[in-house]
Each structure stands twice: as C-alpha cells, then as structure tokens.
C-alpha positions in Angstrom: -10.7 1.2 15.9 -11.2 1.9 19.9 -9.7 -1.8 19.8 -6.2 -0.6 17.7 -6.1 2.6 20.1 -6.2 0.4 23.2 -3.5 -1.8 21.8 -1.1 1.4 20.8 -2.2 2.5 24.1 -0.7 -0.3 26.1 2.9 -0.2 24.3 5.7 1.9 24.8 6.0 3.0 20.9 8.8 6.0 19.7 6.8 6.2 16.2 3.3 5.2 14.6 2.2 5.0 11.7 -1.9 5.1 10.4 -2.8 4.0 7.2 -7.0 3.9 5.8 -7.9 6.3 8.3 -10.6 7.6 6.2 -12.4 9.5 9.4 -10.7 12.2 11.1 -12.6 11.0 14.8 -10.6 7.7 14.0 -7.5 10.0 14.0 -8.5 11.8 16.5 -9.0 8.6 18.9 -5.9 7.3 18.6 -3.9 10.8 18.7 -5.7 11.2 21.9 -5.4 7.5 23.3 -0.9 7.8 22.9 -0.7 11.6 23.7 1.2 10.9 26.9 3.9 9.3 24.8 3.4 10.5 21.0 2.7 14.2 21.8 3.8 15.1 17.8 1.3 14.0 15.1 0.5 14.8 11.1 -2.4 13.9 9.4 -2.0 14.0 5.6 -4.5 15.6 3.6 -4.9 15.0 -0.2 -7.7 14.7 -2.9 -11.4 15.0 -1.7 -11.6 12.7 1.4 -8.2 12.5 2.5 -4.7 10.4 1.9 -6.0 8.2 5.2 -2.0 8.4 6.3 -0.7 9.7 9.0 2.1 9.6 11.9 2.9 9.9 15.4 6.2 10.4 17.2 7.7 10.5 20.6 10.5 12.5 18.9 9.9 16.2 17.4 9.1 16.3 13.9 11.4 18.6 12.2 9.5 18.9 9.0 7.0 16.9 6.8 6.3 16.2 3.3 3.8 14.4 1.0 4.1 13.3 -2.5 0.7 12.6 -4.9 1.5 9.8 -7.2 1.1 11.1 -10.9 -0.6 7.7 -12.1 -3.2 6.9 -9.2 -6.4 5.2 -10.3 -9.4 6.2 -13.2 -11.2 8.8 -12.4 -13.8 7.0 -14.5 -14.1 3.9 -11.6 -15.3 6.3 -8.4 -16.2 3.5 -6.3 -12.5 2.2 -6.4 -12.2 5.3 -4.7 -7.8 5.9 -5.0 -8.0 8.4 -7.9 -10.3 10.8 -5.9 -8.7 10.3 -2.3 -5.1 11.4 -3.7 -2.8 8.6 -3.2 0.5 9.3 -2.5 3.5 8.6 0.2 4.0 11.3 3.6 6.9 11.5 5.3 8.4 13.0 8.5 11.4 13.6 9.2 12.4 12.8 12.8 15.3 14.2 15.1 16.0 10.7 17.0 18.4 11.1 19.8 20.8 8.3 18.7 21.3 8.1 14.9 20.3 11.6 14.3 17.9 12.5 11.2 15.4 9.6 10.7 13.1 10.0 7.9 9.6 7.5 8.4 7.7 7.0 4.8 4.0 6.4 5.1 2.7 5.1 1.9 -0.5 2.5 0.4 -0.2 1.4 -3.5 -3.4 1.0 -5.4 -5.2 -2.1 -4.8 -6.1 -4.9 -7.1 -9.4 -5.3 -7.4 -10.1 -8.6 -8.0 -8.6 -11.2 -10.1 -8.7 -8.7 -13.4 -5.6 -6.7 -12.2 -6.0 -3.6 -14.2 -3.2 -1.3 -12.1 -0.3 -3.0 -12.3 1.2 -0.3 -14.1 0.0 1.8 -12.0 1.8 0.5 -9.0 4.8 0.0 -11.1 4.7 4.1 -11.7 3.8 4.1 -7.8 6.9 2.0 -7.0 9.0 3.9 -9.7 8.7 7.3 -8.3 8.8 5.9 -5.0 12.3 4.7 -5.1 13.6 7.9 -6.6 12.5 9.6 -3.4 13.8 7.4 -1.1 16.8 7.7 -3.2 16.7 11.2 -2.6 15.9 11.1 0.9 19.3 8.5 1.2 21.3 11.1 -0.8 21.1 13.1 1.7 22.5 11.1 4.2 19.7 10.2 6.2 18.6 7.0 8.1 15.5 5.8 6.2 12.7 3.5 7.3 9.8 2.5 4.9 6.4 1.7 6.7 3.3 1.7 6.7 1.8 1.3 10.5 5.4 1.2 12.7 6.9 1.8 16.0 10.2 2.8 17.3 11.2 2.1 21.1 14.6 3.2 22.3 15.4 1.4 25.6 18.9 2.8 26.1 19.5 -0.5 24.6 19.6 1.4 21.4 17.2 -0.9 20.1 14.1 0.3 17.5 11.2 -1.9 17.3 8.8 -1.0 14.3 5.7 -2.5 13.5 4.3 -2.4 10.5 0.8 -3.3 8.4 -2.1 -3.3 11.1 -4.4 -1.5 8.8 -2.8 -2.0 4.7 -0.6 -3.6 2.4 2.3 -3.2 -0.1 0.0 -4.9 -2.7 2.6 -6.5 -3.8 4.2 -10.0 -3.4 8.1 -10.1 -3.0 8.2 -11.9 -6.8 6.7 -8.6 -8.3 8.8 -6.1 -10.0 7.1 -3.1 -7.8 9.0 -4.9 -4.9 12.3 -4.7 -7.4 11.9 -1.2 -8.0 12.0 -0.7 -4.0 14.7 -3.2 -3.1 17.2 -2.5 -6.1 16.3 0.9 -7.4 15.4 2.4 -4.1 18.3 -0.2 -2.5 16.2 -0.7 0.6 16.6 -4.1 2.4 13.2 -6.1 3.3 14.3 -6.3 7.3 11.6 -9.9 7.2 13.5 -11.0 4.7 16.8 -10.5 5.5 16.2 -12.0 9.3 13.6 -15.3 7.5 15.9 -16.1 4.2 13.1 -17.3 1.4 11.0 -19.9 3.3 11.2 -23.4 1.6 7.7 -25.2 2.0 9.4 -28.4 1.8 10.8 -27.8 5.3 7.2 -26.9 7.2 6.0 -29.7 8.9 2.8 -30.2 7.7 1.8 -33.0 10.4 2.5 -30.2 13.0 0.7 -27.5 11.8 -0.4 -24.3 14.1 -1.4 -20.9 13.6 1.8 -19.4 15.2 4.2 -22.0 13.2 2.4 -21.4 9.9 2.4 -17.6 10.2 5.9 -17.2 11.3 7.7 -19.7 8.9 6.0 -18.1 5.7 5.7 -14.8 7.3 2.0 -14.3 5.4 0.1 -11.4 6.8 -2.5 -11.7 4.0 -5.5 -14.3 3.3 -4.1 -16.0 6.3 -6.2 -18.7 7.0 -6.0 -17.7 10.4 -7.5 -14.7 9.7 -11.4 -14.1 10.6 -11.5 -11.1 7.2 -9.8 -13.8 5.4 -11.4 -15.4 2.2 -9.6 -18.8 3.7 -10.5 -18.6 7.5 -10.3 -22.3 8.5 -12.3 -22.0 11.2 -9.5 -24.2 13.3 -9.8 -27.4 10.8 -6.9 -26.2 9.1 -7.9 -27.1 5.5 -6.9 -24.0 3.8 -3.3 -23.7 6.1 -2.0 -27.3 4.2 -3.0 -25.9 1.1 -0.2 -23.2 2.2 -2.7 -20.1 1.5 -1.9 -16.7 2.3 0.6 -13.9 0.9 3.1 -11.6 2.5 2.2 -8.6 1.2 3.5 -6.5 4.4 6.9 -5.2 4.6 9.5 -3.1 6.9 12.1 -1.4 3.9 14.8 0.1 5.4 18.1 1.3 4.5 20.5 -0.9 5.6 23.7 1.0 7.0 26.3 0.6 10.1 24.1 2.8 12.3 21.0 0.7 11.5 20.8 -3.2 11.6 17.8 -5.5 11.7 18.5 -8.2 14.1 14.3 -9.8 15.0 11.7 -10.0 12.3 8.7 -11.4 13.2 4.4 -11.6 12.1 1.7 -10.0 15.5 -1.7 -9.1 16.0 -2.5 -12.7 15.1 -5.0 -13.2 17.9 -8.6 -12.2 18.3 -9.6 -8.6 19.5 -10.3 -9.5 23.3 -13.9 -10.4 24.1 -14.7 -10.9 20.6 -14.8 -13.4 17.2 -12.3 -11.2 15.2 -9.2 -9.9 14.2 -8.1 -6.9 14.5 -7.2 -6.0 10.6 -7.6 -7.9 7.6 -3.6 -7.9 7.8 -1.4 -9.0 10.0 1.3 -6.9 11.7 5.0 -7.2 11.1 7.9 -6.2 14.3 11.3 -5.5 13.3 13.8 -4.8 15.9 16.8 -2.5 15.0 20.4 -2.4 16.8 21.2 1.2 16.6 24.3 3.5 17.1 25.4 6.6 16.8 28.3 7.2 12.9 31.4 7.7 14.7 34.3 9.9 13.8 36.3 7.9 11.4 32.6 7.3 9.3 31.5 10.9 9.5 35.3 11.2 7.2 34.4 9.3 4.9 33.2 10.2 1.8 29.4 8.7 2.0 28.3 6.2 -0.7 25.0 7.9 -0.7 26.5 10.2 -3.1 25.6 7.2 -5.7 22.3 8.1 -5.5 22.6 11.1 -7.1 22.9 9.3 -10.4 19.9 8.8 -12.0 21.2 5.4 -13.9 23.0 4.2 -10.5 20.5 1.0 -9.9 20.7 -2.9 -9.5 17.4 -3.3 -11.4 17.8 -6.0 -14.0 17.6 -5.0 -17.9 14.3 -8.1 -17.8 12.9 -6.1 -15.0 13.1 -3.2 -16.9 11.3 -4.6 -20.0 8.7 -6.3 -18.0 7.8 -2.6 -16.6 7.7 -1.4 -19.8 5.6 -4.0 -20.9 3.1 -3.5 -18.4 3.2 0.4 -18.9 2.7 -0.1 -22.7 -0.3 -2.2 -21.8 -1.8 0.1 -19.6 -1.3 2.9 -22.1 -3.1 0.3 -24.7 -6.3 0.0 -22.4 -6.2 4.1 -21.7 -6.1 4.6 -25.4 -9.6 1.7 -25.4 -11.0 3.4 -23.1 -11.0 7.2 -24.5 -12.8 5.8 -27.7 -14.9 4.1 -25.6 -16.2 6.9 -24.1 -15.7 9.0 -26.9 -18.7 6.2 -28.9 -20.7 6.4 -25.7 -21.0 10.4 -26.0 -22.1 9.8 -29.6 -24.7 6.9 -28.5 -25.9 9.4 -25.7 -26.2 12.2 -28.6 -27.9 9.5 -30.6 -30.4 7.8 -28.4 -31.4 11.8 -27.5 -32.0 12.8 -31.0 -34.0 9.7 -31.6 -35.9 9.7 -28.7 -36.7 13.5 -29.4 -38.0 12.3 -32.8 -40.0 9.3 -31.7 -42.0 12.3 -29.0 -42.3 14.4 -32.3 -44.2 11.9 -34.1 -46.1 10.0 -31.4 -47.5 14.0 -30.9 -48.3 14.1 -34.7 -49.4 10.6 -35.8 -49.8 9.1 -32.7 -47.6 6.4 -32.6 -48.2 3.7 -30.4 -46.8 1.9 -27.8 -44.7 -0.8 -30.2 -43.3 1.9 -32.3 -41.7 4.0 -28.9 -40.3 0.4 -28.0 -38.6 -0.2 -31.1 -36.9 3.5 -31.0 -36.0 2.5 -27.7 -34.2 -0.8 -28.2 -33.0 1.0 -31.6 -30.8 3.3 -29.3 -30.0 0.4 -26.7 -28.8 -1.6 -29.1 -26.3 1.3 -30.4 -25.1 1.5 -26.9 -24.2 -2.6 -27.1 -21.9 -2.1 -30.1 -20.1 0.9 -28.2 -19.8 -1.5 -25.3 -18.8 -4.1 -27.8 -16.3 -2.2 -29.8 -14.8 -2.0 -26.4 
C-alpha cells in the first residue's frame, strides 16, 4: 500500500478512487500522502467491516451517496466475506470547474470464486440495479463517469485523465450480459473500447511478442502473464502470453456526451514496484483521457435527451439478453430453494444426532455399553448427516 500512496503521490490527479481498502490506516495513508492536492475525501461505510470504497477529489464534493446491493452474497459462505462487508456502489458528486456537475461511481461486483460460478445472478442483480442509477444520475443531466480507482487532471487543456482498476475488477468480461446491462441499459460507453475497437488476435504478431505489445493490443488487465499475482506469470519465457491468456476485466464507463469525449485509452502500472519482484495489484490499471468543454447556449435550449431515461422500458438491451438474465436468476433462485432444505435436513440431523447421542449416555450409564456400541451411535448420526448432504 505505502507503494500505491507513493505513486498517487507523484501524479498530479483531480479525482481518486479506492477500492478493497479493508483497513482504515490504509485509507488513512493515502488520504494523507495526496492531501496537498486531494484535500476532499469519503470513505464509505457499510456492513460489519466496511464497503472498502472510497474517493478523493481536488474539487469540493457537493454531496455523496451509497447504495447496498439487495442480492450480495450468502450469508451462509462467511469466508467469501461480500454478504457481511455490504457491497454496494458510492458516489460523489463533484462541482468540476468546466463541465459543471460530475458524478464519480465507485463500485466492486461479487467475485467468482473459482471455476463453480455460483453468483452470476448475483452480479446480474448488481449490474441491474446499477444501470437504473446511473440512469437516474444521467436523467438529471449530469456528466457521469463509472470507475473504480480513477483520476481526473484538468490542465487548462480541458483534458481529464482517469485511471481506473489498481486495486479490483468489474468481474466481468465484455461478452457477459452484466457488461450489457451497463453499456445498453445504463447507455454508458466502455472509453477502452471505443478508442481499441474489439482486438482481432489474428493481427498480433506472435513472433514479436512483448509485455507492453501484448498488454496494450488486448487491453487484459487480468491473469496477465506479465503479472507476478498472476496464475500465468511467464516468468519472461513467454509461454502463457502465445497462448493469449489474460481477461479485461477493468473498465472506464462513461456517459458519452458533447461535453465529454474519450480521445486515449490505454493499460499502466504494468511494471514492478521499484526495488522489488512484484506488481503493484493483481490488476492492471486503465488511463482514459477526456476532451472536455463547457454545454454552450444553443445546447443548454435544447430539450435534453436524458429525459429518456426516465422511462423505465427506454433500453437497448436485447429480448436474448433479457431471457439469458432471467435464466440465470431462475437458477439462482433454484439453488436458494436447495439450499433452505438443505439446511432445514441439517437442523433435523443436528436434532437427531443430539437425541441419539443423549440416549447412547443414558444407556452406557445403565448397562454399561461399551466402546463399539457408542461407535455405532456415532456413525448412526454421521451417516444421517451424509444423506442431508446427499439430498443436496
């Protein structure tokens, strides 16, 4: 962490954005390392350790918010830890100097967990309730960035530079329908996107191959085989890289308007922390520059197409989309319903294997039961607890 303060340190940024800071000395660090040029900061609180989100601007935040996702983890799986830390997205709304009322979202879906996906729905809900407030936020009429770690610089060049996923991830790949529900319900552009066009593998020279080619053609900022936290390190042989490995999984949203234009997308933070064997994250970071300028008099006239949003069944989601969501929300509500008899048997085997091993005492005390007898009670009630587990 004293390495990601140093680095914020050094650059000139408008806006920062903190995501996983599960320790409020991390926060504190970093507040305290960019105080000469971030002086306003929010820390999020949610749940019982925190939402680890928060933000830092050279402009004054006007107000803040923060949103608890109603579908966010099983309370039942504590060491996956997103149920009990209160997932949700923050936001601040910032008073920048040339396009007026800029609202930052600072968000992190629910992880994976393995191969065995089991929250896809969850993200989907995430995603779904997402969108409506950025949809919200864009009714308004406000300038709208979606981010997860970001800055903004303003140069009198009226230029914004964010950057985006040091320290967490969208979780999502750009195929996924979460990504859909931002980009064509929440109609926010993907700024990497929109500079890269969809990279073709058939055009990366594979003969040529280096770290800063690889990770700015396919834009991956994820099991990067340059990447030390990375599953697929190479270790500079390059094995994994021409097996094209890796996932973009980091994004800059941002609502694409007249007074806000991406013109520079690129992948940093792909070297080593200095004086070290590491990277900084187990994510790369993402820079998008933005052209800015002030709405001008024959725009603020104009009757603003934000109004749109106001309808609920205004979207450019797809009727398949739709039905795969549904899908996945029907299946999740399948494996809820599993689960509650699950437990529900387990309560009854706990109930059982108490009775029987008050029973088994009773008569060991009266007839003096031996050792083989108490063994056979016990696998009697361990057994019961396999067909609960079974029935599963």
């Amino acid at each position: 962490m004293k390495a990601v303060a140093e680095v914020l340190q050094k650059e000139d940024y408008d806006i920062i954005t903190l995501q996983e800071i599960w320790v409020s000395k991390d926060f504190e660090l970093i507040k305290e390392a960019v105080k000469q040029t971030l002086p306003y900061a929010k820390y999020f609180y949610s749940g019982a350790l925190g939402s680890g989100l928060a933000i830092l601007s050279r402009f004054p935040i006007i107000s803040t918010s923060y949103h608890r996702y109603a579908l966010n983890g099983n309370p039942l799986k504590f060491l996956h830890g997103d149920y009990y830390v209160g997932k949700g997205v923050g936001s601040a709304l910032v008073n920048h100097p040339v396009i007026g009322l800029l609202e930052v979202f600072n968000t992190h879906l629910h992880a994976g967990y393995g191969p065995k996906d089991q929250y896809k729905a969850h993200r989907a809900t995430e995603c779904w309730q997402l969108a409506n407030i950025l949809r919200s936020s864009a009714a308004m009429g406000r300038q709208i960035v979606m981010v997860y770690n970001t800055r903004l610089f303003d140069e009198q060049k009226r230029i914004l530079i964010l950057r985006y996923g040091q320290s967490g991830d969208f979780n999502s790949v750009p195929s996924s329908f979460n990504y859909r529900l931002i980009r064509d319900h929440g109609f926010m552009s993907d700024s990497w996107l929109q500079m890269h066009g969809d990279p073709d593998a058939n055009q990366f020279n594979l003969d040529e191959i280096t770290a800063d080619s690889y990770t700015q053609f396919f834009g991956f900022t994820c099991n990067s085989p340059y990447n030390t936290f990375s599953r697929y390190f190479d270790h500079g042989d390059n094995t994994n890289a021409k097996r094209l490995l890796g996932k973009r999984l980091d994004y800059i949203f941002y609502r694409y308007s007249p007074q806000l234009k991406c013109i520079e997308s690129r992948v940093v933070l792909t070297d080593l922390v200095p004086n070290s064997s590491m990277s900084y994250s187990d994510h790369f970071g993402v820079v998008s520059v933005f052209s800015t300028r002030p709405q001008d008099q024959t725009e603020k006239e104009m009757a603003p197409i934000s109004s749109l949003l106001c309808h609920p069944n205004y979207t450019d989601l797809s009727p398949m989309i739709v039905q795969d969501i549904l899908d996945e929300l029907n299946l999740d509500q399948s494996r809820a319903k599993k689960r509650s008899i699950l437990c529900f048997n387990h309560r009854a085997a706990n109930n059982i294997e108490l009775q029987s091993w008050k029973i088994a005492n009773y008569y060991s005390n009266r007839v003096r039961w031996g050792f083989n007898e108490l063994c056979i009670a016990a696998d009697a009630c361990l057994f019961n607890r396999w067909i609960c587990i079974w029935s599963h």
